[in-house]
LUMDO-268780 format. One record per residue: residue in one letter; x, y, z of N, C-alpha, C in turn. Coordinates in steps of 0.1 Angstrom, whole numbers, plus 5000, padded with zeros to 4 digits. Layout:
BEGIN
AXYZXYZXYZ/...
//
This chain:
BEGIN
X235516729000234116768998233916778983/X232616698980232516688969232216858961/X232316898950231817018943230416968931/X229117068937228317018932227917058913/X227816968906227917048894226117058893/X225817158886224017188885223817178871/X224917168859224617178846224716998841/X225216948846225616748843225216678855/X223616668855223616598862223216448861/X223216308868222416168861221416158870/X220516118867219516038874219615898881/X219415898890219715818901218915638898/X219615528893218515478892217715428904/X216315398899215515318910215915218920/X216015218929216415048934214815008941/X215014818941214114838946213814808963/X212614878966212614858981211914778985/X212514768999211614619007211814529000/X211314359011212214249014211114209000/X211914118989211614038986210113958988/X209413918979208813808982209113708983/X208913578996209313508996207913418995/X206613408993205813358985205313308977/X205913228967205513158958204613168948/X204013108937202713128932201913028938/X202412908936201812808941201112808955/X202712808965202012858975201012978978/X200813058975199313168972198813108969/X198413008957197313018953196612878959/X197712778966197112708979196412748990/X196812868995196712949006194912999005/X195013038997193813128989192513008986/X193012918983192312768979191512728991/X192712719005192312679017191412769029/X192012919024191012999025189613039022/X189012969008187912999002187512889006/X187712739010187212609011186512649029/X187212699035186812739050187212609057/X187812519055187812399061188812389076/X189812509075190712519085190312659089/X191112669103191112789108191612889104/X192113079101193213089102194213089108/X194413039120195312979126196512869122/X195712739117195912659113196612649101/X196012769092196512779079197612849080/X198012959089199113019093200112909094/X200012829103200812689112201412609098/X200412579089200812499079201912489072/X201712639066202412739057203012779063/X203612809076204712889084204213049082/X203213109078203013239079202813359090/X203513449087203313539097202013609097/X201313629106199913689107199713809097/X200513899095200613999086200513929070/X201513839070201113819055200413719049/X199413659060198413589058197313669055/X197113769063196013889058195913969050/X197613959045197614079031197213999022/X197513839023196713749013195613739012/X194813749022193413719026192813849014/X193113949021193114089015193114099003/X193914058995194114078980195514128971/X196114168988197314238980198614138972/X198213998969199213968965198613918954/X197813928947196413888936197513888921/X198913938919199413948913200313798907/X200313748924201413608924199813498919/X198613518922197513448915197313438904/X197513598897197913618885198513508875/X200013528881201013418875200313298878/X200013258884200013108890198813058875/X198013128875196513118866197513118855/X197813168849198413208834199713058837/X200713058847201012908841200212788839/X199212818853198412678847197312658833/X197312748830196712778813197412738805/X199012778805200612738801200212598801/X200412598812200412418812199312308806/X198312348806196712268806196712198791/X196612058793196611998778195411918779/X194511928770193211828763193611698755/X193911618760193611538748192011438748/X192111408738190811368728190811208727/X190011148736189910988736189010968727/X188810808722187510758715187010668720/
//
């Protein structure tokens, strides 16, 4: 049995919880694309993507607006003009 000491203690770090995102940016921000176009069902768009009904509506929803985030700021990253005559 352990003996508890009350004067040295450490702080535990954080871990983190729950599975991974396995979502992409891209794929989000396809999803979201196909979603605002209305052209498919959500059915269909589930079938496409292989999505589970749950995390097709957290998308729907907003809660993954973070992985859109990224997605926007690489393609900004990436975006080049050039200047013809």
């Amino acid at each position: 049995m352990k003996q508890l000491d009350l004067f040295n203690f450490e702080v535990a770090k954080s871990k983190s919880v729950g599975r991974p995102n396995v979502i992409s940016t891209k794929q989000a921000l396809s999803i979201i694309t196909e979603i605002r176009k209305s052209k498919f069902t959500n059915v269909e768009i589930m079938k496409k993507h292989n999505l589970k009904p749950r995390t097709f509506y957290r998308l729907k929803k907003g809660n993954y607006n973070h992985l859109l985030d990224e997605a926007i700021s690489e393609a900004v990253d990436e975006f080049s003009l050039e200047l013809t005559y």
